[in-house]
C-alpha positions in Angstrom: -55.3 10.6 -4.2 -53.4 12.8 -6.5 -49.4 12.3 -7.0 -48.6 16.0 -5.3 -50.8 15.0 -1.8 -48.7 11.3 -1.9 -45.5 12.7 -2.2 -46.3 15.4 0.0 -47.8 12.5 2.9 -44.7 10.8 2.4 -42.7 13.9 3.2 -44.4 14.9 6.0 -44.1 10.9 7.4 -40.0 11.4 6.7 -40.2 8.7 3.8 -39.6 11.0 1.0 -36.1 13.7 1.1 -37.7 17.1 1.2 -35.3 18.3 -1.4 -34.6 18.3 -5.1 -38.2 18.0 -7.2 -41.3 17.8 -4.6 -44.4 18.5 -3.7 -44.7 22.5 -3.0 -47.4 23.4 -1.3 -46.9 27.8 -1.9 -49.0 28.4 1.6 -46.2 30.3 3.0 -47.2 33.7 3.4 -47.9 36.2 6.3 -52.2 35.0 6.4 -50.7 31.4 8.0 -48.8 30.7 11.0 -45.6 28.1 11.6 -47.7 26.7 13.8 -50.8 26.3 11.7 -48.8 24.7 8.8 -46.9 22.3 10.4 -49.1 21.9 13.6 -50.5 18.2 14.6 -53.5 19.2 12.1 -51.5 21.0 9.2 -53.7 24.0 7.6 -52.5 23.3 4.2 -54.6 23.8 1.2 -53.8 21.7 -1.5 -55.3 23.2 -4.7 -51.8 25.2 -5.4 -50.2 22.3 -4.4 -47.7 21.5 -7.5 -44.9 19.4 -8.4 -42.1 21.8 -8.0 -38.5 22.4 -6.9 -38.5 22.0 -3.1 -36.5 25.1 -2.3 -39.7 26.7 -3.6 -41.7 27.2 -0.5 -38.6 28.4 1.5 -38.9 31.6 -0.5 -41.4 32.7 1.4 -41.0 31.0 4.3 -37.4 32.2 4.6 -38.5 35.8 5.0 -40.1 35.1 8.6 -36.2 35.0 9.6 -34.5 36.9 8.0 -32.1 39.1 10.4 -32.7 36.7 13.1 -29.8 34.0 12.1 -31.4 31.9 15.2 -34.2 31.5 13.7 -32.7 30.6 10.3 -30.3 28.0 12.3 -33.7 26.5 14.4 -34.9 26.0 10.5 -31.3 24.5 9.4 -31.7 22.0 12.4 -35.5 21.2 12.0 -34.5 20.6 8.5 -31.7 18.7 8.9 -29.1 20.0 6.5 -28.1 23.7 5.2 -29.3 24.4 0.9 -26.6 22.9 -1.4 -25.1 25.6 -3.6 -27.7 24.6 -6.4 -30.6 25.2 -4.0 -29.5 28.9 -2.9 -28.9 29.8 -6.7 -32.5 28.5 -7.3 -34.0 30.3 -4.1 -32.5 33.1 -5.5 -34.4 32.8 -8.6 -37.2 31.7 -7.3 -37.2 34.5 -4.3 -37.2 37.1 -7.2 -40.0 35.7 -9.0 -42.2 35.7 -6.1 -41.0 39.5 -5.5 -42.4 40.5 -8.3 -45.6 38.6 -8.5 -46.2 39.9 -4.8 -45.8 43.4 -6.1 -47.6 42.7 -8.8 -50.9 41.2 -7.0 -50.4 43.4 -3.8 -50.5 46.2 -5.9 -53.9 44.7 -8.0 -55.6 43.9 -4.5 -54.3 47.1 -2.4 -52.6 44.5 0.0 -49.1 46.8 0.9 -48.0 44.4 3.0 -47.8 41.6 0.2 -46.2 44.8 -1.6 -43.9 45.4 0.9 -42.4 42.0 1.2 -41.7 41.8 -2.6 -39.7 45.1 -2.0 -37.5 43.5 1.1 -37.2 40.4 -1.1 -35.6 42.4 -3.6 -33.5 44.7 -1.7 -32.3 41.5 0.2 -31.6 39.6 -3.4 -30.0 43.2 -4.4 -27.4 43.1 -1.6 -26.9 39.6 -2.1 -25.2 40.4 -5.3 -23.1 43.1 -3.8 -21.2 41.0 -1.5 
């Protein structure tokens, strides 16, 4: 068994903090459902599985809820604690990264809603900045 799929199996058993360096698992995106990730038979696909910064599959996953704040605060309390001040400058980062590669690959593979997502991502990072 590979290191990312043991600290990954340890996550999802609540023996390992999902924060700080982790497994990241990048399969948060509009083709999957909550439901199907984190269902009693999880749909994840390990081959992008990597050993990455934890907030990194928020980035995605965060965009399901943005401008409903009950469904960020459901997250918050299924999560068990809000992102330190590190972790929102890295989502940050990271959420402008992912905007750009979206664009990017939408644009390659005529997918506009992948191309539309990295556009919200970036307008949301741009007003971010401006408050």
């Amino acid at each position: 068994m590979s290191v990312t799929k043991l600290t990954f199996q340890r996550w999802l058993a609540g023996a390992q903090e999902p924060c700080g360096d982790a497994a990241t698992v990048l399969e948060f995106w509009l083709g999957h459902s909550i439901k199907e990730l984190l269902g009693p038979a999880p749909a994840v696909r390990f081959e992008r599985a990597e050993y990455a910064p934890a907030v990194r599959d928020l980035v995605r996953l965060s965009d399901q809820w943005h401008g409903r704040p009950d469904l960020e605060e459901a997250f918050v309390d299924g999560y068990g604690r809000h992102l330190t001040a590190d972790e929102v400058e890295l989502w940050e980062c990271e959420a402008g990264l992912d905007a750009l590669s979206g664009i990017q690959s939408g644009m390659t593979h005529h997918d506009p809603e992948l191309v539309e997502r990295g556009h919200r991502t970036l307008a949301r990072l741009h007003q971010l900045t401006r408050s």
